[in-house]
N, CA, C and O atoms as a MOPAC input file, in Angstrom:
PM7 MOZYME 1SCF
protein

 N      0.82300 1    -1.18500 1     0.00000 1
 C      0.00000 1     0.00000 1     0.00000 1
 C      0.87100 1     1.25500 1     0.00000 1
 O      0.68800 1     2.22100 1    -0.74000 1
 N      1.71500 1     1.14900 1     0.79500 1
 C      2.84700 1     2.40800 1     0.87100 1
 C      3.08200 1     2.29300 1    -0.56200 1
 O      2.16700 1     2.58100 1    -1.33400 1
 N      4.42400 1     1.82800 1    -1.08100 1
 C      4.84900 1     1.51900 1    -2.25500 1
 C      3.56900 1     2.05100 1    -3.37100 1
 O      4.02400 1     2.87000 1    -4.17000 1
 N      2.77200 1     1.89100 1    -3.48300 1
 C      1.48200 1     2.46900 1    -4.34300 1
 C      0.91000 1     3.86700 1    -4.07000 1
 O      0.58800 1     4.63300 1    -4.97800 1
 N      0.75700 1     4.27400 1    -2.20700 1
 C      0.61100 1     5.44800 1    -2.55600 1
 C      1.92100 1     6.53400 1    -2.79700 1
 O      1.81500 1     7.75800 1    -2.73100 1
 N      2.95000 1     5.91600 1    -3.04000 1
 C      4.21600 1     6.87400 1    -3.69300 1
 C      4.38900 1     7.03300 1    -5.10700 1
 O      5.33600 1     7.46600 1    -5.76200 1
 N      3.52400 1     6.69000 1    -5.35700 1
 C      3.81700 1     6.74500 1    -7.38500 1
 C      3.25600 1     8.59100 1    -7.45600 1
 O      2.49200 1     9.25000 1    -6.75200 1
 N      3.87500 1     8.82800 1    -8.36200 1
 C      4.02300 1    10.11700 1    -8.73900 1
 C      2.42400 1    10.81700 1    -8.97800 1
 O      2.07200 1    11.80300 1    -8.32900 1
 N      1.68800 1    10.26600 1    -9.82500 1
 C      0.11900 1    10.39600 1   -10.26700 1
 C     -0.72400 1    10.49500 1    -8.69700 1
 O     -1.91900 1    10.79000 1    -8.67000 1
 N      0.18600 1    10.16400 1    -7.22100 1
 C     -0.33000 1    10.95800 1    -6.40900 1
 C      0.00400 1    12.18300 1    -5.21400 1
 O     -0.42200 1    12.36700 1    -4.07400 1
 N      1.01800 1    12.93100 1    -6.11800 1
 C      2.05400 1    13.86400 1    -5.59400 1
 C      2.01500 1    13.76800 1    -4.02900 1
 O      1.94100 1    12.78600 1    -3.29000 1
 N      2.09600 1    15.24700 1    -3.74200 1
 C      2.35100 1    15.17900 1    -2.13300 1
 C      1.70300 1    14.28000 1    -1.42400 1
 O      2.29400 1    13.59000 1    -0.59300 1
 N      0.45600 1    14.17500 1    -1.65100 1
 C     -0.30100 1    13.88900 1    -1.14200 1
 C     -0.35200 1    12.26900 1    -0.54800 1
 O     -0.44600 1    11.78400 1     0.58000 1
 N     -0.21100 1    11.57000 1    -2.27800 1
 C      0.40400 1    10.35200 1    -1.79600 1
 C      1.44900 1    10.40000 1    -0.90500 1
 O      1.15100 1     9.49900 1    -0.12100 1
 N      2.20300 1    10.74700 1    -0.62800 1
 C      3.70900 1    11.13000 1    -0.56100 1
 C      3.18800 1    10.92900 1     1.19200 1
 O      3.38300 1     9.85300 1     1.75700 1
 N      2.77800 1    11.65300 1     1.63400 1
 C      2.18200 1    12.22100 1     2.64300 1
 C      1.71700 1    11.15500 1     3.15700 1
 O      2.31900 1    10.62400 1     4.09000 1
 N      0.37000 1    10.54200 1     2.57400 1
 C     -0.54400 1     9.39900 1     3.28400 1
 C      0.41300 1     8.23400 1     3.39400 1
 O      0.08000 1     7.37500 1     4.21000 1
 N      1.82700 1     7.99100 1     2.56100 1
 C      2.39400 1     6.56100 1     2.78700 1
 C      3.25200 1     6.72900 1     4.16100 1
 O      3.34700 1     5.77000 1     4.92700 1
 N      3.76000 1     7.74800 1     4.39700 1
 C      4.13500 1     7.94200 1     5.53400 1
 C      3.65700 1     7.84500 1     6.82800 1
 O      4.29200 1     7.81700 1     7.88200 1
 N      2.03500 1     7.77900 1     6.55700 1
 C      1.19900 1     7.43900 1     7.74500 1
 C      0.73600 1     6.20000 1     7.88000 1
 O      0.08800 1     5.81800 1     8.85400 1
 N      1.12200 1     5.34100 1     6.67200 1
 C      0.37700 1     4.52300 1     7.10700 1
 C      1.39400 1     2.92900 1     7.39000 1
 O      2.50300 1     2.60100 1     6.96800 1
 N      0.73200 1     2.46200 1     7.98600 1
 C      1.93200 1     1.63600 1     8.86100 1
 C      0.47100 1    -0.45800 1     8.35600 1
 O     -0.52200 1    -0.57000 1     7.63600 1
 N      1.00500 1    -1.18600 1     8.96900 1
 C      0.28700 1    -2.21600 1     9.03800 1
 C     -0.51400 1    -1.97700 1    10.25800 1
 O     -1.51400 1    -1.28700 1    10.06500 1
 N     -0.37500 1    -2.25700 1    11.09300 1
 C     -1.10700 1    -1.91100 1    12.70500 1
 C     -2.49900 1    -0.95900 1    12.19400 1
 O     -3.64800 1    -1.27500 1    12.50200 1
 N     -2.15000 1     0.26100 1    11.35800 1
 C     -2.99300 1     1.24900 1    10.73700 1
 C     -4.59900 1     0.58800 1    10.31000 1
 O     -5.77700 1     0.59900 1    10.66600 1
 N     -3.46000 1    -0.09500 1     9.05600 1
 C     -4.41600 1    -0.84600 1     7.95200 1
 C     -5.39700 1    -2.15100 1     8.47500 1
 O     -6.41700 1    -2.62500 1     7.97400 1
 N     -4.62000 1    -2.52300 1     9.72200 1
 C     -5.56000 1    -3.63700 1    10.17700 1
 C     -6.62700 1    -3.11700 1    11.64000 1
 O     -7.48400 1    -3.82300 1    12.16900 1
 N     -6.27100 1    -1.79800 1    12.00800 1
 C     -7.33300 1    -1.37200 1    12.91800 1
 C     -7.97300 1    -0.90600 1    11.99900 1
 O     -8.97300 1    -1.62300 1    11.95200 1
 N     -8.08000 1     0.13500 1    10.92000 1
 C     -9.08000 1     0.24400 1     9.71700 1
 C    -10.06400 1    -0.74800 1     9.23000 1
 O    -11.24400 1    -0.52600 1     8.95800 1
 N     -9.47700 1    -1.78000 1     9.16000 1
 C    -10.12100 1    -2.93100 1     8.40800 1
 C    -11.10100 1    -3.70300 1     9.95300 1
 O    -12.27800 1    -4.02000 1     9.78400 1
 N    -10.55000 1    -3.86800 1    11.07500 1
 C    -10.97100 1    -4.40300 1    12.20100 1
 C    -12.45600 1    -3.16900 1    12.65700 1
 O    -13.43600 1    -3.58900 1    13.27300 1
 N    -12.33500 1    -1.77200 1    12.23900 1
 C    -13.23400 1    -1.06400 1    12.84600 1
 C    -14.22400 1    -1.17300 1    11.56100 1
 O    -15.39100 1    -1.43900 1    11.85100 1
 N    -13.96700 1    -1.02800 1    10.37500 1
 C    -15.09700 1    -1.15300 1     9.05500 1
 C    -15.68000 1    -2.66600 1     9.89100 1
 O    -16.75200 1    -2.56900 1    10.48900 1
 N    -15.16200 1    -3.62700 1     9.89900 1
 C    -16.12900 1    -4.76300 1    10.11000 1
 C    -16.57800 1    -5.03600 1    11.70500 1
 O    -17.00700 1    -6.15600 1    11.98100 1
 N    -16.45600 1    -3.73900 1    13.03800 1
 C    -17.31000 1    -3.80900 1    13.87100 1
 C    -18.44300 1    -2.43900 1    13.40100 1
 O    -19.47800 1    -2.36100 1    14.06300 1
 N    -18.25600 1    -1.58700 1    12.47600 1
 C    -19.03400 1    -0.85800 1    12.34300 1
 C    -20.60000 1    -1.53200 1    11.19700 1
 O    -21.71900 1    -1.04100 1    11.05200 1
 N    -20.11400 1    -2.51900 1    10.72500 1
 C    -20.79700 1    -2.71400 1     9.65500 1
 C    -21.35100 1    -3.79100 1    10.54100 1
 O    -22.34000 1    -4.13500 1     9.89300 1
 N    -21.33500 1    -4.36700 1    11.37500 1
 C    -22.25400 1    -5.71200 1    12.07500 1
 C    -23.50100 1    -5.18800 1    11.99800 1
 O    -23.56700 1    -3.97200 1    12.17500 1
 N    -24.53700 1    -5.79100 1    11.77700 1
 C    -24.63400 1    -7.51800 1    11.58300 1
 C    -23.86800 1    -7.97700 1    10.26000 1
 O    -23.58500 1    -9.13900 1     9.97100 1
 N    -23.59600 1    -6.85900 1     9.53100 1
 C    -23.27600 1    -7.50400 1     7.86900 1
 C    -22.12900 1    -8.26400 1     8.05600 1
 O    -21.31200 1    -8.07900 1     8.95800 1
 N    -22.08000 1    -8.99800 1     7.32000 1
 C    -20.39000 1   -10.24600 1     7.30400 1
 C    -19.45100 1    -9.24600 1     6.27900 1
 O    -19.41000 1    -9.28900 1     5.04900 1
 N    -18.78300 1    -8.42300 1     7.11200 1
 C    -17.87000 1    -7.55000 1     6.42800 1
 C    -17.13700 1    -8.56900 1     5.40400 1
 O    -17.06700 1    -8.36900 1     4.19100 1
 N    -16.66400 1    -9.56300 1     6.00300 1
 C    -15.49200 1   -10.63600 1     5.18400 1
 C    -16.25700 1   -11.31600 1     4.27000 1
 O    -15.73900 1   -11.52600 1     3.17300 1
 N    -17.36200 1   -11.70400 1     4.46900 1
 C    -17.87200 1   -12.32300 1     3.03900 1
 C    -18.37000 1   -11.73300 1     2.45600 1
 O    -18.77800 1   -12.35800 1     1.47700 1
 N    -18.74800 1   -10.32600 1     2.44700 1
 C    -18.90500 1    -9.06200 1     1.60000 1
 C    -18.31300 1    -8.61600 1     0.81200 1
 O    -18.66600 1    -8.25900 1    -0.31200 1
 N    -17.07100 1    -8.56600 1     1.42400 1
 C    -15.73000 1    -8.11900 1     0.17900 1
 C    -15.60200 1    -9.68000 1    -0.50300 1
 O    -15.75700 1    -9.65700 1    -1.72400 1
 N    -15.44000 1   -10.53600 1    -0.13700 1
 C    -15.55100 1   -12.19800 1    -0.75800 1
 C    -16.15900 1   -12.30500 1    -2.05600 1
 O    -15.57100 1   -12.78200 1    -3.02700 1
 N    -17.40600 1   -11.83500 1    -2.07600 1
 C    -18.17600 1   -11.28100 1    -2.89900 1
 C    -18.03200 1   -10.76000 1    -3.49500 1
 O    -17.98700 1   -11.07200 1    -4.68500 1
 N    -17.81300 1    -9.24700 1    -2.88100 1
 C    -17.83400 1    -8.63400 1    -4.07800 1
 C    -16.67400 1    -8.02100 1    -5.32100 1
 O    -16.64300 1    -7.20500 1    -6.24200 1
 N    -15.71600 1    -9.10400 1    -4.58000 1
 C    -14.05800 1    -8.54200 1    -5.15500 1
 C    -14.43600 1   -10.05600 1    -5.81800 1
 O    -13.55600 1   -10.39600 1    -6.60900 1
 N    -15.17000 1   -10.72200 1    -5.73200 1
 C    -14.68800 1   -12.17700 1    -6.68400 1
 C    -15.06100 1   -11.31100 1    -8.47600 1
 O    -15.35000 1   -10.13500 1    -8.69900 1
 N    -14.90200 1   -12.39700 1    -9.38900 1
 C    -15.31400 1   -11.93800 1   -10.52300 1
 C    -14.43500 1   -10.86900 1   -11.13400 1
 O    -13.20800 1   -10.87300 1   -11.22700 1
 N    -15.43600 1    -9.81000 1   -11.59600 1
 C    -14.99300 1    -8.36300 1   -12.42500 1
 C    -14.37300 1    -7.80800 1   -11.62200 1
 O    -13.16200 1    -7.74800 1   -11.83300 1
 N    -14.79500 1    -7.31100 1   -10.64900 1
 C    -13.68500 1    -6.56900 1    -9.41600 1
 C    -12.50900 1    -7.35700 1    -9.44000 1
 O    -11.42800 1    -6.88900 1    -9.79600 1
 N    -12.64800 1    -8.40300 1    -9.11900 1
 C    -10.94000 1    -9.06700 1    -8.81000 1
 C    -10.32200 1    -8.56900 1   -10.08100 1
 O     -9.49900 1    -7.65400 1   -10.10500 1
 N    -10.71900 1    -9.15900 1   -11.04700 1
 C     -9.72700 1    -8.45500 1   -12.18200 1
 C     -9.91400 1    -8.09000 1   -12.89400 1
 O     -9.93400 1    -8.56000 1   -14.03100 1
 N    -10.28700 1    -6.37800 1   -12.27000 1
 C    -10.27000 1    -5.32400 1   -12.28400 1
 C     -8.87200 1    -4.64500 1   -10.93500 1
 O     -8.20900 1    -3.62600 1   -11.12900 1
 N     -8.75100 1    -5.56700 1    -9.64700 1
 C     -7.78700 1    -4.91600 1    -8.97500 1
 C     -6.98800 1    -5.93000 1    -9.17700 1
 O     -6.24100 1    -5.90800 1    -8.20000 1
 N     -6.63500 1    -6.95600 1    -9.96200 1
 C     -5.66800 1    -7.15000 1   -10.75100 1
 C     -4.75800 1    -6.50600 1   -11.56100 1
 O     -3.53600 1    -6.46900 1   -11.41700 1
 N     -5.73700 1    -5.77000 1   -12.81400 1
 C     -5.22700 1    -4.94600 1   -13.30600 1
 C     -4.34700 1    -3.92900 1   -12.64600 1
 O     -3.15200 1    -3.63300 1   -12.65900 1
 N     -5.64800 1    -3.44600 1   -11.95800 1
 C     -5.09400 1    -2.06700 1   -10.99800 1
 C     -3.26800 1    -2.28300 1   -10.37700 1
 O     -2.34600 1    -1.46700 1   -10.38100 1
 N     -3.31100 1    -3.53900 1    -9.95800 1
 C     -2.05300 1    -4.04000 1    -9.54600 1
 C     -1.11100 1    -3.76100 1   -10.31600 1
 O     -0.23200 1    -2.90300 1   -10.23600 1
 N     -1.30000 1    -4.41200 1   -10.95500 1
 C      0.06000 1    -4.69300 1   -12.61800 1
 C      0.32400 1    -3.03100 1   -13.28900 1
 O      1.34000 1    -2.51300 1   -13.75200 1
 N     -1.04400 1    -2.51600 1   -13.10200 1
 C     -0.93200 1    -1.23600 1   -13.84900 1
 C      0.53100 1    -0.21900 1   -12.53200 1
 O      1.51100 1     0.46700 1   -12.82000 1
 N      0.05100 1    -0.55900 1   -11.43000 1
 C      0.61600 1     0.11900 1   -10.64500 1
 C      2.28300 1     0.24900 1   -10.89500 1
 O      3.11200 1     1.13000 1   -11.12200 1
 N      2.21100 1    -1.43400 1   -10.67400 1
 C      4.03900 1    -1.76500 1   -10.78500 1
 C      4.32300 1    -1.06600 1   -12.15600 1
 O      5.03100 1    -0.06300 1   -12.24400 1
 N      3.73600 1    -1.65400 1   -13.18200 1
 C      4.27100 1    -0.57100 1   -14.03100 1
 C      4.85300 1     0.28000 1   -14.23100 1
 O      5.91500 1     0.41900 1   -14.83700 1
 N      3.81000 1     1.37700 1   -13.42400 1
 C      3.89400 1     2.83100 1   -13.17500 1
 C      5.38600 1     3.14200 1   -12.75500 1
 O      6.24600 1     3.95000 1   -13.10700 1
 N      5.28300 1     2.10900 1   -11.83200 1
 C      6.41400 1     2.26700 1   -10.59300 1
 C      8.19800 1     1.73700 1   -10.78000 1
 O      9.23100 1     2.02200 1   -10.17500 1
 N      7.81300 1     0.70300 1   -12.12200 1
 C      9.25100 1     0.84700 1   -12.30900 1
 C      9.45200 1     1.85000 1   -13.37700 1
 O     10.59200 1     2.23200 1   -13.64300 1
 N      8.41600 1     2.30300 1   -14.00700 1
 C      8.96800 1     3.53500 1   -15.29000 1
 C      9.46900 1     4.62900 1   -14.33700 1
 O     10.43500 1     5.34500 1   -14.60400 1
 N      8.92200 1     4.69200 1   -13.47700 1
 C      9.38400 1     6.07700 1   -12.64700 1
 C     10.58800 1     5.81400 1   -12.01700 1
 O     11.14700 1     6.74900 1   -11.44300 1
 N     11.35300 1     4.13800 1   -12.01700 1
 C     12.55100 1     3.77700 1   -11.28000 1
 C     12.39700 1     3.74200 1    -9.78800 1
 O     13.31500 1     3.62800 1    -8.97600 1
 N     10.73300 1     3.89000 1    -9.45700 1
 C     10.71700 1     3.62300 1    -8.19700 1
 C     10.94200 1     2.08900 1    -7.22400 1
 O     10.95300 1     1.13700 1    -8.00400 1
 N     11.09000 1     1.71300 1    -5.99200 1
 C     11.67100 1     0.71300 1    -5.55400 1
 C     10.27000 1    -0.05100 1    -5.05100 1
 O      9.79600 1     0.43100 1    -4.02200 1
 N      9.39100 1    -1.41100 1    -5.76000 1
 C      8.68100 1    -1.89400 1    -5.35400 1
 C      8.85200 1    -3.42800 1    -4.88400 1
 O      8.33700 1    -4.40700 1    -5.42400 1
 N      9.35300 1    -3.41700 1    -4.21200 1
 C      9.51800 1    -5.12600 1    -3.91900 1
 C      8.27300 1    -6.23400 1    -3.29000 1
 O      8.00000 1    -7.40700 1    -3.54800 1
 N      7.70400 1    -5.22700 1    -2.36100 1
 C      6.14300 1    -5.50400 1    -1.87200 1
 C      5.37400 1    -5.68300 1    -2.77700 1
 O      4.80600 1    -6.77500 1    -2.82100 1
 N      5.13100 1    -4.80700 1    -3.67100 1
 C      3.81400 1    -5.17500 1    -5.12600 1
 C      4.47800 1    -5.70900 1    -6.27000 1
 O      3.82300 1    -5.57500 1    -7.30400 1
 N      6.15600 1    -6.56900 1    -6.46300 1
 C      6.19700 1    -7.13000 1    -7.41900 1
 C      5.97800 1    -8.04800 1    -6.81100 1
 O      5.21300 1    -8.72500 1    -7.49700 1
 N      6.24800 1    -8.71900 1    -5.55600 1
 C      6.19600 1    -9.91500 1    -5.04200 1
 C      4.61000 1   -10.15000 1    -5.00500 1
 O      4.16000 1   -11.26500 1    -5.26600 1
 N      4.04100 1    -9.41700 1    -4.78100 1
 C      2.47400 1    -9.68900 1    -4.68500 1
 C      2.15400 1    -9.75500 1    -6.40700 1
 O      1.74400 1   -10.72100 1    -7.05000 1
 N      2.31900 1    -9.08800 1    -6.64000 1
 C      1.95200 1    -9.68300 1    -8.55000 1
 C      2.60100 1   -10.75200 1    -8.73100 1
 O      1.89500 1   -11.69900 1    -9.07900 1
 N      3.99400 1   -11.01400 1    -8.59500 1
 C      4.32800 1   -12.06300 1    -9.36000 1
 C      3.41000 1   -13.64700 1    -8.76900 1
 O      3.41100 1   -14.74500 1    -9.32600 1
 N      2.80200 1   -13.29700 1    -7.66600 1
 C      1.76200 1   -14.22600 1    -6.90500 1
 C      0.13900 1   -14.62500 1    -7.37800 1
 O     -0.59800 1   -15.57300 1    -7.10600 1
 N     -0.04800 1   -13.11300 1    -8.42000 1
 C     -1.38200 1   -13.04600 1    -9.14100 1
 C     -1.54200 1   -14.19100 1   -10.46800 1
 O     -0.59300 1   -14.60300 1   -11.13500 1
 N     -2.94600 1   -14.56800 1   -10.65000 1
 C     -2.55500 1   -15.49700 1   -11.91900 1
 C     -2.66100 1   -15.09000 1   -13.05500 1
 O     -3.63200 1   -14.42000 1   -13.40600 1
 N     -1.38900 1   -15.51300 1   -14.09500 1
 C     -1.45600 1   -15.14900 1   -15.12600 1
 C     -2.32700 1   -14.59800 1   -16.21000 1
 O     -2.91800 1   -15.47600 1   -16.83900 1
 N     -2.51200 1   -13.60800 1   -16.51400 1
 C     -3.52600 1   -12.59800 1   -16.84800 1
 C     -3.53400 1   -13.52100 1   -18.77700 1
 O     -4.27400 1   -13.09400 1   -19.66300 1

């Protein structure tokens, strides 16, 4: 997530939010969306609704990213390792 929000297409700003955000962050985020959303099954919600077109659609989104990120010579080792994990498009 860091590594992605540093690509250039999100200047300071990205720049800014990767610096804040840590794992601990991303998993009290994710832990408070699914006590705020009870009764709904936060986890089989996204299950849902990322299967199919969404998934790859943030497939794409993925691949498009790294892209981005080595034209700019930026350092992604986190989102190549996670793509090179995605299935062959």
């Amino acid at each position: 997530m860091r590594e992605f929000q540093r690509l250039s297409a999100f200047g300071s700003t990205g720049l800014a939010a990767s610096e804040q955000t840590s794992a601990e962050g991303v998993l009290g985020f994710f832990q408070r969306m699914e006590r705020n959303v009870f009764p709904l099954d936060f986890a089989a919600f996204n299950a849902y609704h990322h299967g199919g077109k969404v998934n790859a659609q943030d497939h794409d989104m993925l691949r498009e990213a790294l892209n981005r990120g080595q034209a700019e010579g930026a350092d992604m080792p986190a989102l190549q390792t996670l793509v090179s994990q995605l299935p062959v498009k």
